[in-house]
PQR file with spaces between the fields and no chain letter, atoms N, CA, C, O and H, PARSE charges and radii, in Angstrom:
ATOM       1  N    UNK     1       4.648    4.880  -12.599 -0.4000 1.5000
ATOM       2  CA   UNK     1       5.010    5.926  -11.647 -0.0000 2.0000
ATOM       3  C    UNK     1       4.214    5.757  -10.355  0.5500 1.7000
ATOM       4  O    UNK     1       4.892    5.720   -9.328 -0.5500 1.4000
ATOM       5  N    UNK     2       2.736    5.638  -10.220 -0.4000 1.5000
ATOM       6  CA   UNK     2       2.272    5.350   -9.197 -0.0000 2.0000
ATOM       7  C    UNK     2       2.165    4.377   -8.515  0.5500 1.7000
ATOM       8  O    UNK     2       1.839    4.351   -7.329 -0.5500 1.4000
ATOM       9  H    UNK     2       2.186    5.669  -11.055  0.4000 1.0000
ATOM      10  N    UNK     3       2.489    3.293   -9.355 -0.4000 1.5000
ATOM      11  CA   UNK     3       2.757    1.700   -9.170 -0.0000 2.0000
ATOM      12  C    UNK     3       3.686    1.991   -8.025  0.5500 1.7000
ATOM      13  O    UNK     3       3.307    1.930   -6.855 -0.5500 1.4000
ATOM      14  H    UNK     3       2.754    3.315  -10.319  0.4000 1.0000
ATOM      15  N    UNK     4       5.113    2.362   -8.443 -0.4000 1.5000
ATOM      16  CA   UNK     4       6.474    2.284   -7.947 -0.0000 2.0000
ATOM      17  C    UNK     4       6.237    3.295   -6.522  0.5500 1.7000
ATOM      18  O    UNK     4       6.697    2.878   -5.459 -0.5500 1.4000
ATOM      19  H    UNK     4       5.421    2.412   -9.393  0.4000 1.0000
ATOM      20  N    UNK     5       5.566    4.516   -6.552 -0.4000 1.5000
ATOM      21  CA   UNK     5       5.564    5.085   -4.879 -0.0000 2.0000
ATOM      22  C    UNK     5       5.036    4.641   -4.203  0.5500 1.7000
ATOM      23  O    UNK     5       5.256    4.727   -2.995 -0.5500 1.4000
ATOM      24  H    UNK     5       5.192    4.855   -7.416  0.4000 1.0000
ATOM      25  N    UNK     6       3.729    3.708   -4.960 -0.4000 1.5000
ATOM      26  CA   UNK     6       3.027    3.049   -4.058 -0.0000 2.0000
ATOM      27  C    UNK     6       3.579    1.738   -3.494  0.5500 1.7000
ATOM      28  O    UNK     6       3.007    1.192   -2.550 -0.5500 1.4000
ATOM      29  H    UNK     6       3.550    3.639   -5.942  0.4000 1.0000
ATOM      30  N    UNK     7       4.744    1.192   -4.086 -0.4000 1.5000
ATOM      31  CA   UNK     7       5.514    0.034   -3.639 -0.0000 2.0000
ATOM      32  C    UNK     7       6.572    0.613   -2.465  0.5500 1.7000
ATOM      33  O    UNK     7       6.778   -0.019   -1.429 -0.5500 1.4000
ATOM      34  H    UNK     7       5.208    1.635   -4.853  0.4000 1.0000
ATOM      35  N    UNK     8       7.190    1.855   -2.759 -0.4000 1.5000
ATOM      36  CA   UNK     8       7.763    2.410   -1.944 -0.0000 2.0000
ATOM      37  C    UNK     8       6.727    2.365   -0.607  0.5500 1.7000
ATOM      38  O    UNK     8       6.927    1.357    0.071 -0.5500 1.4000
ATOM      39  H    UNK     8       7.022    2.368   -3.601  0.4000 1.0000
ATOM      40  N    UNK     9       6.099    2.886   -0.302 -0.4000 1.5000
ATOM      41  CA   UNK     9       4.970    3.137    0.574 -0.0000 2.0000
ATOM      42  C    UNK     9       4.655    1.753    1.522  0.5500 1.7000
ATOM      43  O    UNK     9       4.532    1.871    2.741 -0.5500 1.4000
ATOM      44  H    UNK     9       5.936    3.704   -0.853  0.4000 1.0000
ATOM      45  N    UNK    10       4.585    0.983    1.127 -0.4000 1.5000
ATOM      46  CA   UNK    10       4.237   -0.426    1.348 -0.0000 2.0000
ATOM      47  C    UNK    10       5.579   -0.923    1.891  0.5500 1.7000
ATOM      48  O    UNK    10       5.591   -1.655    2.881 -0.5500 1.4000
ATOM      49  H    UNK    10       4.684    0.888    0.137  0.4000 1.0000
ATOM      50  N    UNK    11       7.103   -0.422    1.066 -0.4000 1.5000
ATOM      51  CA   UNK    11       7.509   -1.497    1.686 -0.0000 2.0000
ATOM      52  C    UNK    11       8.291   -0.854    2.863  0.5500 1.7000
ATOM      53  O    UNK    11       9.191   -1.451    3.454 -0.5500 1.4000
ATOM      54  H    UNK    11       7.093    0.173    0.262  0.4000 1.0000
ATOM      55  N    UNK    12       7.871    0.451    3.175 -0.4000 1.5000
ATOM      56  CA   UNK    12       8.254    1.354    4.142 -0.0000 2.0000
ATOM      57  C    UNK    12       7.316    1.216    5.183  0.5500 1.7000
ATOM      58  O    UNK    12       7.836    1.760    6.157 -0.5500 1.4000
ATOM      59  H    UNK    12       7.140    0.936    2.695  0.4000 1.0000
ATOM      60  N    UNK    13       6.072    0.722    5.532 -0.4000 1.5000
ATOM      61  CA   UNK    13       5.135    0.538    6.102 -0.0000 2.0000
ATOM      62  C    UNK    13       5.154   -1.199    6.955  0.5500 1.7000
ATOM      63  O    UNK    13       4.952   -1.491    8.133 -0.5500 1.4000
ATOM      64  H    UNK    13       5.650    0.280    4.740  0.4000 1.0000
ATOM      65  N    UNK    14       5.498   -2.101    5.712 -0.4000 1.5000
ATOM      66  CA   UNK    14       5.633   -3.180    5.861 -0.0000 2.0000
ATOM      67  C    UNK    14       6.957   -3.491    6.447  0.5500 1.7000
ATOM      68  O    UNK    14       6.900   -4.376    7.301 -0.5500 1.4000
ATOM      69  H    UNK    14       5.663   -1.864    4.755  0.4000 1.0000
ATOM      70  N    UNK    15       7.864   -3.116    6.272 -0.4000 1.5000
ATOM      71  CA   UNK    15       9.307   -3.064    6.621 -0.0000 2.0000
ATOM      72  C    UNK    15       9.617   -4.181    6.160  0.5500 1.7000
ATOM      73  O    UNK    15      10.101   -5.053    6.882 -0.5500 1.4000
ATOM      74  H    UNK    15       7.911   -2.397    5.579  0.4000 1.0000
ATOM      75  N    UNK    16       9.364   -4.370    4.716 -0.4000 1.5000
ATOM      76  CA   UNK    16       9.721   -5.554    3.776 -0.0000 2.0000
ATOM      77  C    UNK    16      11.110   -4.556    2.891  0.5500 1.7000
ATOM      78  O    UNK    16      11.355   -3.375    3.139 -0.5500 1.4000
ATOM      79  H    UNK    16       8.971   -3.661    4.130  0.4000 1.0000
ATOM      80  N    UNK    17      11.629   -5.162    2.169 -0.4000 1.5000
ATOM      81  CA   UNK    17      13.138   -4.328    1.776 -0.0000 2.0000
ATOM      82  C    UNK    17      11.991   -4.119   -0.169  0.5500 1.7000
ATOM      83  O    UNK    17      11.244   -5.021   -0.549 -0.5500 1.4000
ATOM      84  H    UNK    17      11.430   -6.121    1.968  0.4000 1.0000
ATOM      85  N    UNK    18      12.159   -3.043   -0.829 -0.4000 1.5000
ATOM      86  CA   UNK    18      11.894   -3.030   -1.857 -0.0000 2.0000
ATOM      87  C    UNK    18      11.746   -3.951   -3.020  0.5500 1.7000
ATOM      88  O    UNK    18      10.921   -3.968   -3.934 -0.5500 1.4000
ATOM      89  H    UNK    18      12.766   -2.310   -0.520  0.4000 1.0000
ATOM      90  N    UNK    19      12.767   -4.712   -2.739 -0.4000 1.5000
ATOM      91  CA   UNK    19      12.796   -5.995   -4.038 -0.0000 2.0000
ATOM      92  C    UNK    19      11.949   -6.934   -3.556  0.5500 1.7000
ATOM      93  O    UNK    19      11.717   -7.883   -4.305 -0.5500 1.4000
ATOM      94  H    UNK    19      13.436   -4.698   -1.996  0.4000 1.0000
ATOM      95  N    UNK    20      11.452   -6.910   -2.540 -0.4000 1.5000
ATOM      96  CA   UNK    20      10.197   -7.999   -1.839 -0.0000 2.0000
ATOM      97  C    UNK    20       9.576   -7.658   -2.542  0.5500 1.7000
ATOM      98  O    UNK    20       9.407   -8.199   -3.635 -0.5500 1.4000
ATOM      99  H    UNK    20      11.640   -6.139   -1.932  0.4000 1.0000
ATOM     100  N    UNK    21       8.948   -6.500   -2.094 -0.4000 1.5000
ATOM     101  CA   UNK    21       7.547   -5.727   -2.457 -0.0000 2.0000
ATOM     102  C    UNK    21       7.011   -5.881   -4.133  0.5500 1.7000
ATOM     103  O    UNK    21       5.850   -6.125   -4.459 -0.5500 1.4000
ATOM     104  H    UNK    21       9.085   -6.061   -1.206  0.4000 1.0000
ATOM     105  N    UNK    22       8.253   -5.659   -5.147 -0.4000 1.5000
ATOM     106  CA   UNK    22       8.351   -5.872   -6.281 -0.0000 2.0000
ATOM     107  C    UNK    22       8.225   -7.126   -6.672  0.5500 1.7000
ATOM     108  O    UNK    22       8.341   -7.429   -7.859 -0.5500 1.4000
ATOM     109  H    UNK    22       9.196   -5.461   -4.882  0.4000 1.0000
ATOM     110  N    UNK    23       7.905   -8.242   -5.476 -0.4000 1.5000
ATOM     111  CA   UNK    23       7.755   -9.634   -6.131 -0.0000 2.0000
ATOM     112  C    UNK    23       6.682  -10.147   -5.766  0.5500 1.7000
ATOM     113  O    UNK    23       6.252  -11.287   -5.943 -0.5500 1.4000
ATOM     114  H    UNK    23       7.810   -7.995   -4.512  0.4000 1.0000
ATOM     115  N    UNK    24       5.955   -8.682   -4.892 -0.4000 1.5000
ATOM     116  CA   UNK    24       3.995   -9.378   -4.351 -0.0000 2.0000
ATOM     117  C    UNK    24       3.701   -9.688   -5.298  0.5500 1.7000
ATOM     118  O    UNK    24       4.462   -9.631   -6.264 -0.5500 1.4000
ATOM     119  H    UNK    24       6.304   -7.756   -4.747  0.4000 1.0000
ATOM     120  N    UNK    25       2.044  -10.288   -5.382 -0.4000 1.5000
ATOM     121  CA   UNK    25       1.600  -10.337   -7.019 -0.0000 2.0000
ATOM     122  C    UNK    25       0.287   -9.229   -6.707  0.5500 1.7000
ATOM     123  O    UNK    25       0.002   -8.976   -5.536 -0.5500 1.4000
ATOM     124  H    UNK    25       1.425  -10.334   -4.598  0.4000 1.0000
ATOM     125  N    UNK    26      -0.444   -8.628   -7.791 -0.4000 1.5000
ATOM     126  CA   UNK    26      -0.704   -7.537   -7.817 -0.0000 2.0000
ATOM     127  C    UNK    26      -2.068   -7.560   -6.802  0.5500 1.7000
ATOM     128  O    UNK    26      -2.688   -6.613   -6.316 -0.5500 1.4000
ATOM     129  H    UNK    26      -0.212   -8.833   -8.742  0.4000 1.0000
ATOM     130  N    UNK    27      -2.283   -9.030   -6.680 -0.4000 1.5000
ATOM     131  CA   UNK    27      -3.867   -8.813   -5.854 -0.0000 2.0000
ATOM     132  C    UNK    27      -3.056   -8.261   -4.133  0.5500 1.7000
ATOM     133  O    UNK    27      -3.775   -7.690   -3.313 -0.5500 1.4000
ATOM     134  H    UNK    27      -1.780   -9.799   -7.074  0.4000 1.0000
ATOM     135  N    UNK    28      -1.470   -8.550   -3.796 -0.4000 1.5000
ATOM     136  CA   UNK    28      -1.326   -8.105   -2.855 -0.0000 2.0000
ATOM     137  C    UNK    28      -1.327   -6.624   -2.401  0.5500 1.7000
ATOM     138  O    UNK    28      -1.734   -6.054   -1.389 -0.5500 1.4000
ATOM     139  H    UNK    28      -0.886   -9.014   -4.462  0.4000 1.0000
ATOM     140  N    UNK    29      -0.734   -6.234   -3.502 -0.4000 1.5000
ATOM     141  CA   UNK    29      -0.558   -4.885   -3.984 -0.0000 2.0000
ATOM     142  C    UNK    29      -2.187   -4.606   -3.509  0.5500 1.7000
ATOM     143  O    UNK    29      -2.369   -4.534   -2.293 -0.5500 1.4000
ATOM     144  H    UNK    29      -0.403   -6.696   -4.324  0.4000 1.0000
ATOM     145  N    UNK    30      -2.987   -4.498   -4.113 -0.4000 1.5000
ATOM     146  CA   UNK    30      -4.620   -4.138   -3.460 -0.0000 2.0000
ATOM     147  C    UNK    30      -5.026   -4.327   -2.612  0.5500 1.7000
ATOM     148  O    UNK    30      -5.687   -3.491   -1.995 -0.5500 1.4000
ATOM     149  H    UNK    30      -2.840   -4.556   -5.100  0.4000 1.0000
ATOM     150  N    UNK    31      -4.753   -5.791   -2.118 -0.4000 1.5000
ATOM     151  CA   UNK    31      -5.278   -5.626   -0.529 -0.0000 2.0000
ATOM     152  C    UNK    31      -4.365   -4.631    0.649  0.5500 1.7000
ATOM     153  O    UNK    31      -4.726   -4.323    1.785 -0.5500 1.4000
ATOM     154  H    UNK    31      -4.215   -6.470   -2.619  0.4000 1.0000
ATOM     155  N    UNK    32      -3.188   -4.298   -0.002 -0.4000 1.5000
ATOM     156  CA   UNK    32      -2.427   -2.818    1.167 -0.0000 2.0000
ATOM     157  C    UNK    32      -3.576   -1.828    0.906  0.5500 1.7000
ATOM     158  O    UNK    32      -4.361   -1.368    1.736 -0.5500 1.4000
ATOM     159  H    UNK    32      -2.895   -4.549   -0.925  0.4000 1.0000
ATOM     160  N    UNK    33      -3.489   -1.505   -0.917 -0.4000 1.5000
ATOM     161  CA   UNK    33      -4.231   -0.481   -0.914 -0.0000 2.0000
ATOM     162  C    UNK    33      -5.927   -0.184    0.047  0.5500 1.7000
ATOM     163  O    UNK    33      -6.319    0.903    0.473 -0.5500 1.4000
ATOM     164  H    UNK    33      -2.852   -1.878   -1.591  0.4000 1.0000
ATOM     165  N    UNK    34      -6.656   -1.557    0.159 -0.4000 1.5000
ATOM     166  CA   UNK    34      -7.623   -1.617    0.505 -0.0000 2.0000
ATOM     167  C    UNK    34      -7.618   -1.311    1.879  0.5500 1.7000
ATOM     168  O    UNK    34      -8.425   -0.635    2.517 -0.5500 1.4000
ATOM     169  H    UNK    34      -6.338   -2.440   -0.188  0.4000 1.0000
ATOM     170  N    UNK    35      -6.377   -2.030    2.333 -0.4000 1.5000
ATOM     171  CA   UNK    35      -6.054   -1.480    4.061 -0.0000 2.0000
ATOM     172  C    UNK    35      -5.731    0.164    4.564  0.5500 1.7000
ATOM     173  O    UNK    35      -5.667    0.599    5.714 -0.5500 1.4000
ATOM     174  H    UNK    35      -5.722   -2.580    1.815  0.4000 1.0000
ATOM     175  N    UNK    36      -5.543    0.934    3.172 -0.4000 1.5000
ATOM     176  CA   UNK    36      -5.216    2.113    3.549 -0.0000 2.0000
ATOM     177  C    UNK    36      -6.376    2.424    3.688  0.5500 1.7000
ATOM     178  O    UNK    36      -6.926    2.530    4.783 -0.5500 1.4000
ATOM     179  H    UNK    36      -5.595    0.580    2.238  0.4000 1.0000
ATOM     180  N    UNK    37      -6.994    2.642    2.421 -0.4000 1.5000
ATOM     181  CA   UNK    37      -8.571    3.195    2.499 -0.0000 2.0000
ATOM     182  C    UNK    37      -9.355    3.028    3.486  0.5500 1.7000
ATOM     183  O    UNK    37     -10.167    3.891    3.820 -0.5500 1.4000
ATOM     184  H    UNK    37      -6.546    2.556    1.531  0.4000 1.0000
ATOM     185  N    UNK    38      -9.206    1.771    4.155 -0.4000 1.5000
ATOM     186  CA   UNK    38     -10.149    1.564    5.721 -0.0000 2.0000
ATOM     187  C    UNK    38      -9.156    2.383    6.471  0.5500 1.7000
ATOM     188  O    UNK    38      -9.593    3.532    6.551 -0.5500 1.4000
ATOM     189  H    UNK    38      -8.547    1.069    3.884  0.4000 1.0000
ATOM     190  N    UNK    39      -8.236    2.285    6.933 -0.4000 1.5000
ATOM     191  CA   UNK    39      -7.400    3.391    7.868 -0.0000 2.0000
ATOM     192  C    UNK    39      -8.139    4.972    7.676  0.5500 1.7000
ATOM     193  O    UNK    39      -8.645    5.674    8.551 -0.5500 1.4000
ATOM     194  H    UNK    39      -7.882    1.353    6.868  0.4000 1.0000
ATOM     195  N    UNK    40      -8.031    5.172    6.562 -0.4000 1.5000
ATOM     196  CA   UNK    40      -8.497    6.633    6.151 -0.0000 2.0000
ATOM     197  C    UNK    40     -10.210    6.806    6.884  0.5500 1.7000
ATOM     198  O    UNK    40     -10.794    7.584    7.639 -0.5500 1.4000
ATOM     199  H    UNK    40      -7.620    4.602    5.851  0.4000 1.0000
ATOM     200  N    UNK    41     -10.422    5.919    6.335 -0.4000 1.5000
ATOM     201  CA   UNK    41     -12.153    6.171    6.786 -0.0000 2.0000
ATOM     202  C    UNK    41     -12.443    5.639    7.773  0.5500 1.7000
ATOM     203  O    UNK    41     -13.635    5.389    7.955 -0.5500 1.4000
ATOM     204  H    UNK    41      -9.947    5.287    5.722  0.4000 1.0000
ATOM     205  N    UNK    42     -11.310    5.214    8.927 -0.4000 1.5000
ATOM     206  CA   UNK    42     -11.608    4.766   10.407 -0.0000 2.0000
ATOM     207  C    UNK    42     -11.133    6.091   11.108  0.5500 1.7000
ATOM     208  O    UNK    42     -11.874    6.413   12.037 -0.5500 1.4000
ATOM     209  H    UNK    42     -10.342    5.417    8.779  0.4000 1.0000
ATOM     210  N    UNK    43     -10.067    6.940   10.883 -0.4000 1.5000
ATOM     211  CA   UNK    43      -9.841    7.947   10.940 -0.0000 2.0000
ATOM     212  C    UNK    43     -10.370    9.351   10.515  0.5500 1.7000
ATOM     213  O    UNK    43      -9.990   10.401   11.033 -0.5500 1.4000
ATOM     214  H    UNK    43      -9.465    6.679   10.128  0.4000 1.0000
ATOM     215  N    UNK    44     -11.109    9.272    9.712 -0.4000 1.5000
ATOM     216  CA   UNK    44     -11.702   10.495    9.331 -0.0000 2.0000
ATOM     217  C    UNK    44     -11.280   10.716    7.888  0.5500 1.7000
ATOM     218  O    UNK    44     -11.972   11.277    7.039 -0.5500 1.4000
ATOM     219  H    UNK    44     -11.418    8.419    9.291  0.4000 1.0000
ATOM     220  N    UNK    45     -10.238   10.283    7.734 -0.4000 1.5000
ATOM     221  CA   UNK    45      -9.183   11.525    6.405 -0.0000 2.0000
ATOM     222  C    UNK    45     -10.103   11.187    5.032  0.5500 1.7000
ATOM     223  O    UNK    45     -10.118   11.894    4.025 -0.5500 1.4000
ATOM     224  H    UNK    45      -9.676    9.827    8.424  0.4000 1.0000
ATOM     225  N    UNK    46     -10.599   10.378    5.157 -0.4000 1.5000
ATOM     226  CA   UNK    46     -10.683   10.063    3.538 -0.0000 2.0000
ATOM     227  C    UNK    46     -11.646   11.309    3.195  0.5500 1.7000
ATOM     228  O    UNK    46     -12.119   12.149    3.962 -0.5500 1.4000
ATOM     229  H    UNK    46     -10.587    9.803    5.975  0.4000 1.0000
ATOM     230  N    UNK    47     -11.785   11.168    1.830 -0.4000 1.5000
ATOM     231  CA   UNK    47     -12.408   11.933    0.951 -0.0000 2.0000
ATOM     232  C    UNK    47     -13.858   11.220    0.382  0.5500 1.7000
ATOM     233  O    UNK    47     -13.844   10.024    0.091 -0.5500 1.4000
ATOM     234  H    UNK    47     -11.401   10.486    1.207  0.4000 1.0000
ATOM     235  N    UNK    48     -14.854   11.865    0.270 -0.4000 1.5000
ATOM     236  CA   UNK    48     -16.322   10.861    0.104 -0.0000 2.0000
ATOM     237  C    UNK    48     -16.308   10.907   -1.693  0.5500 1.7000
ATOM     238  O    UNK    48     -17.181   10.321   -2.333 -0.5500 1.4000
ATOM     239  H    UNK    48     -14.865   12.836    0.507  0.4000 1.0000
């Protein structure tokens, strides 16, 4: 479940079409995630 919004997310961001996104391999999948988390905490939003 979180896998899949978080692919949504990515490939709405990336403007890659869904069935891409579903064929990253998972270390890609982390380095988005890792890019959010710096966004967040270059911005303020994150949570400590």
């Amino acid at each position: 479940m979180f896998r899949e919004k978080l692919m949504h997310t990515i490939a709405k961001d990336y403007g890659d079409s869904l069935t891409e996104v579903r064929r990253w391999r998972y270390a890609d999948i982390m380095n988005a995630v890792a890019l959010y988390r710096m966004e967040d905490e270059i911005i303020g939003r994150a949570k400590p």
